[in-house]
C-alpha positions as CSV (number, residue, x, y, z in Angstrom):
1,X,25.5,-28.6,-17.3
2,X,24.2,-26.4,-19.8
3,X,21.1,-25.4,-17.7
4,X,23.7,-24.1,-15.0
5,X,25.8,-22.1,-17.8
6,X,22.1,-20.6,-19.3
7,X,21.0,-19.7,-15.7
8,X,24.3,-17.9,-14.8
9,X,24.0,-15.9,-18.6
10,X,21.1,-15.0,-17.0
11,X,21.5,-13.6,-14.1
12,X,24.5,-12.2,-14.9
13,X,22.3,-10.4,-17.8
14,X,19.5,-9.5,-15.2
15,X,22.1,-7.5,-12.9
16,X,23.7,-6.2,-15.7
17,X,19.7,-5.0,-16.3
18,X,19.0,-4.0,-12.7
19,X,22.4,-2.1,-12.7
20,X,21.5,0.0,-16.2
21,X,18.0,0.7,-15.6
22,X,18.1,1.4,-12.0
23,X,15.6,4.3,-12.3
24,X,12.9,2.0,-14.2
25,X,13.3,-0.8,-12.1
26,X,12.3,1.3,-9.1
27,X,9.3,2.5,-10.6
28,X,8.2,-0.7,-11.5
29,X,8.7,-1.3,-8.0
30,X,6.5,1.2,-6.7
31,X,4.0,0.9,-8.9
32,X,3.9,-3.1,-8.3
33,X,3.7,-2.9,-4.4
34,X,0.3,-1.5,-4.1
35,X,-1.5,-3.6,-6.2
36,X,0.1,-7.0,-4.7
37,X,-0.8,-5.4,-1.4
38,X,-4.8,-5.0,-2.6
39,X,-4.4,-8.6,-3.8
40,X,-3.2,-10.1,-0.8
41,X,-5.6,-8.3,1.3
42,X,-8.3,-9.4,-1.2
43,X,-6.8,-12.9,-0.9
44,X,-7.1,-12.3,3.0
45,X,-10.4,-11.4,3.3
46,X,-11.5,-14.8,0.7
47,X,-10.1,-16.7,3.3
48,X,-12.0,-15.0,6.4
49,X,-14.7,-15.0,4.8
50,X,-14.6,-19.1,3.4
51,X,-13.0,-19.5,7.2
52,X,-16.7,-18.4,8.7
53,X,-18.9,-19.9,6.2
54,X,-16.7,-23.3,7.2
55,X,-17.1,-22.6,10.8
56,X,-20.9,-22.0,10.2
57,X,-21.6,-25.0,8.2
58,X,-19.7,-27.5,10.9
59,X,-21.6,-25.7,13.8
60,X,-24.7,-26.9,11.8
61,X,-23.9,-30.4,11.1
62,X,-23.0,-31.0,14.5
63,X,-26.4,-29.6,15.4
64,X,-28.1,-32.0,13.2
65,X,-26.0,-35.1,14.3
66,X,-27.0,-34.3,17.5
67,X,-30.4,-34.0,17.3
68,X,-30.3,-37.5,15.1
69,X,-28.8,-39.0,18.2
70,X,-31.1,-37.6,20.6
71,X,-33.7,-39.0,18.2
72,X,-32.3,-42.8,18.3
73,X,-31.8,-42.7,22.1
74,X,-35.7,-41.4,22.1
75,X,-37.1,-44.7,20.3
76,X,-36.2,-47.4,22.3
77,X,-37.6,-45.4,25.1
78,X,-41.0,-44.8,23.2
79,X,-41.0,-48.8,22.2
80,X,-41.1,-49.6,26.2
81,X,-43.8,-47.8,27.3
């Protein structure tokens, strides 16, 4: 109960805020936008980049277990002979 009461003191305090300073709020605003859009687009461009390196790395294991099964179905053949 008291958690509800604090959280509606508070709101009611941060549109009583908004309302006030308006003019401030919107310049924090503009200024914020651009940097959370170079973050995100950092953020982006970690995840392509982790996405190939992921991509790469599988393509190579499965290389290698392939070869390793061409080698085992190679030995029984060599033993025959």
């Amino acid at each position: 109960m008291v958690a509800l009461i604090i959280g509606l003191i508070v709101v009611v305090l941060g549109v009583i805020g908004i309302v006030t300073w308006f003019p401030d709020f919107v310049l924090v605003l503009k200024g914020s936008v651009p940097a959370m859009l170079i973050c995100g687009g950092l953020l982006a461009i970690i995840a392509g980049i982790t996405s190939i390196k992921d991509s790469i790395e599988a393509k190579k294991l499965e290389e290698e277990h392939k070869k390793e099964e061409q080698s085992k179905q190679e030995e029984p053949k060599q033993e025959t002979k």
